[in-house]
N, C-alpha and C positions, 0 to 999 in steps of 0.2 A: 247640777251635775247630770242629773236626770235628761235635761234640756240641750248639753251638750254633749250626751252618746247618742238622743236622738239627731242632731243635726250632723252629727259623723257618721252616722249609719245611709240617713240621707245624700250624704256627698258620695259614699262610698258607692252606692245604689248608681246617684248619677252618673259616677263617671262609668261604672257598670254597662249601663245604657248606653251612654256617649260611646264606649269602645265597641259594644258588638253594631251598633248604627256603624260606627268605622268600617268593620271590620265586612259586615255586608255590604257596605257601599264601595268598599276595594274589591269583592267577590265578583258584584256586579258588576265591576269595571272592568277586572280582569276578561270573564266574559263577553263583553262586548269587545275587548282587542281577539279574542281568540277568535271571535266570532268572524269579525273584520278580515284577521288574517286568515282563518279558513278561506272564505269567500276570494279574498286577493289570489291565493294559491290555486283555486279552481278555476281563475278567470284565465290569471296563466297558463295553467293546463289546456283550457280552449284555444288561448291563443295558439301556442306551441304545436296543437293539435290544426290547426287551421293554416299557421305558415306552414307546417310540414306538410301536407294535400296541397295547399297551393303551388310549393315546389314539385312539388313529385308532378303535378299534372303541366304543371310548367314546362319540366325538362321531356316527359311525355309529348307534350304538344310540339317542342320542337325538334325532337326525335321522328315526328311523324311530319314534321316540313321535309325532315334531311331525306328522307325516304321518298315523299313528292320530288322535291329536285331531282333526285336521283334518277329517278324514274321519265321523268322530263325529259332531264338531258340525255338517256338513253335510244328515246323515243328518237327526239330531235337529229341526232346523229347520226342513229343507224335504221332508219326506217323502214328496211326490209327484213330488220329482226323482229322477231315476236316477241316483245316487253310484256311480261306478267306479274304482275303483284300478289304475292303471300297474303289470303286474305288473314284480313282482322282474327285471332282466336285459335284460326290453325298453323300449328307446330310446324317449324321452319324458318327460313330467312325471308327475307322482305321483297326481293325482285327477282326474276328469273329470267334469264334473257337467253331466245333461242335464234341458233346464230344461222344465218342462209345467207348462201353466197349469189353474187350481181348472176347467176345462172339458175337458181332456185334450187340449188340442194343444202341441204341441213346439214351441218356439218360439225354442230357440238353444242354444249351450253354453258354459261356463264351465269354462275350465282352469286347475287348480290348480298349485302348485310350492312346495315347502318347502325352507327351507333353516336351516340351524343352526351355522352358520360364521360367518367373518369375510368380510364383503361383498366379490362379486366381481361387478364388470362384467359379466364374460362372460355371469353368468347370465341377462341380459336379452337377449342376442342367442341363447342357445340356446332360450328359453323361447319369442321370439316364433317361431326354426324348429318348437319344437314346437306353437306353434297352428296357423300354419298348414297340418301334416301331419293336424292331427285336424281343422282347415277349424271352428278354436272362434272364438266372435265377440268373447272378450273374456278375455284370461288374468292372471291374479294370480298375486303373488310375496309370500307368507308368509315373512317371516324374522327371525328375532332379532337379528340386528344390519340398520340401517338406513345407503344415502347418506350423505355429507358434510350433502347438500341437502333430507334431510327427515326430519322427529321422529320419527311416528306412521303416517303413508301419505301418498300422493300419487303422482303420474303420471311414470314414466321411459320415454322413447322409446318410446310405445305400451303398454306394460306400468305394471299397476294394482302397486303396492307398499304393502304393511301390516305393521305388528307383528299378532302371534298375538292379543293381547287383543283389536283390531278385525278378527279375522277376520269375525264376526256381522253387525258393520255394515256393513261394505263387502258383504257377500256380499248383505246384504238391498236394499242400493241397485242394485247391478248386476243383480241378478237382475228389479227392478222394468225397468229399461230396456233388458234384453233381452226381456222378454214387449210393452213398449209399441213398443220398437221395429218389433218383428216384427209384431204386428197391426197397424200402421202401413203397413211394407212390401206388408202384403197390401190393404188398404182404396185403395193408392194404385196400385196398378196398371195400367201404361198411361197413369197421369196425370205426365207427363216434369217438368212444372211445380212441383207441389208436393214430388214426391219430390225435386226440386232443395232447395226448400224447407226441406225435412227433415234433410236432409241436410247441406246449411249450419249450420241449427241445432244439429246434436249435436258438431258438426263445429267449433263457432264456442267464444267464450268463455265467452256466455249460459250453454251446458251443463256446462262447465267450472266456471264460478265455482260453480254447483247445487250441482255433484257436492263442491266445494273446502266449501261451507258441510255440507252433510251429514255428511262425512266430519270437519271440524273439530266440529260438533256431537256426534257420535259419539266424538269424542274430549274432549271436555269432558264430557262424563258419565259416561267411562268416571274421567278429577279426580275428580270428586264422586262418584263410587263411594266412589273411597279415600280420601277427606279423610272420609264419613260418619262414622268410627271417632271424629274430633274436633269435629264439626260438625254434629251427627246432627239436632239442635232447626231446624237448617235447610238440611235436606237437600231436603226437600219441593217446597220454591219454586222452588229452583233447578234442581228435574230439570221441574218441568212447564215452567218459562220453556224449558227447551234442550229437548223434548220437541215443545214448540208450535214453536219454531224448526226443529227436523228436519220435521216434518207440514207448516208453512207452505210452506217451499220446495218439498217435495211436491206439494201443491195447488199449489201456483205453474206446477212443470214442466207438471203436467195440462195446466193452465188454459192455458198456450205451445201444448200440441200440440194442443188444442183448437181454437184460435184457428187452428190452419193445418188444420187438415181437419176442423172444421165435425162435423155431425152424423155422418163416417163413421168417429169415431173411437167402438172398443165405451165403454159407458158403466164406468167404478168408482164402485160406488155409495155408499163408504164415502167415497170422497173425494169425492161428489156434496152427499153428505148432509153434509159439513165446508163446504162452498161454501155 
């Protein structure tokens, strides 16, 4: 009897043993998953950490293409303006364009702003602080993505908005009615009456709708750019029809500020010689 309390004291002991070996060998295991998945979850936190800098400096790098083009094609166009870049760090927009006419007077500025994100309000309320700080008469908002409220360009709160494709056209409209503007200003001073006048006018819908046909114009040829690829036998027709409709309203505007100030407005002879 003696021999079989010890042999059950014995078994009881081993499996004693046997459970806590168990039960640390599941301790130790557990451990090692936790350990695992710690390390798994820091590796993603790098990564995570690593595509989000890789993006950011992505969209960075190509916000600062959109800004070279920009700048390019400013140059290229109108190359007796003064194209100036925003440097790097100081507060502002990205290009500043100062506008002199085929006679060499200065006659206003044009401030640029790129952007290459997904559309944020904000940017028109810092864009107009920053015109006002450079005291520019008319500033533009380049961007890849567009408003709820408009396709191609059109008018937000004071600021001119375009896709990159119409940077050209927009730049070639505004830049005509800041130099007519400006000789304008000057031909009329002292006279309270007409510069009322004038003033109304750019001011009114007349000039609005102009600028709404131009820019819509501008934007139908840049269609028929890319439809030529399938339509090339009648490409022809329809860039001179939208060609003569950009020029017409042109001569039109003239022909407005003509009509309000008479022979002191300087003469365009190319648009003289279209009349």
């Amino acid at each position: 009897e003696r021999d079989l309390n010890m042999e059950k004291k014995l078994a009881e002991e081993e499996e004693k043993i046997r459970q806590d070996a168990m039960k640390k060998a599941d301790e130790r295991e557990q451990l090692k998953m936790l350990e695992i998945e710690k390390k798994l979850q820091d590796a993603m936190k790098v990564n995570d950490e690593l595509k989000r800098k890789l993006e950011q400096g992505s969209q960075q790098s190509q916000g600062e293409v959109l800004e070279l083009e920009l700048e390019k094609i400013l140059h290229n166009e109108f190359p007796n303006d003064n194209i100036t870049p925003v440097a790097k760090g100081v507060r502002g927009a990205d290009v500043v364009q100062e506008i002199w006419d085929r006679n060499g007077v200065r006659c206003g500025i044009i401030l640029w702003e790129t952007k290459n994100a997904k559309w944020n309000k904000e940017w028109i309320d810092k864009l107009k602080d920053d015109q006002r700080n450079v005291k520019a008469d008319i500033a533009v908002l380049i961007s890849e993505n567009m408003p709820d409220q408009i396709t191609v360009a059109g008018y937000v709160n004071g600021i001119w908005v375009a896709q990159r494709l119409f940077a050209v056209g927009i730049a070639m409209a505004l830049r005509a009615n800041v130099i007519q503007a400006y000789h304008i200003k000057r031909s009329v001073t002292g006279k309270n009456e007409k510069m009322e006048a004038v003033f109304n006018y750019i001011s009114g819908t007349e000039f609005k709708t102009r600028m709404d046909v131009i820019i819509e114009t501008f934007s139908g040829m840049q269609e028929e750019i890319e439809k030529e690829k399938r339509w090339f036998s009648a490409k022809w027709a329809r860039q001179e029809k939208q060609v003569r409709s950009a020029l017409d309203h042109t001569i039109g505007m003239h022909g407005d500020f003509r009509g309000l100030m008479g022979s002191t407005l300087p003469e365009i002879k190319t648009l003289t010689a279209e009349e």
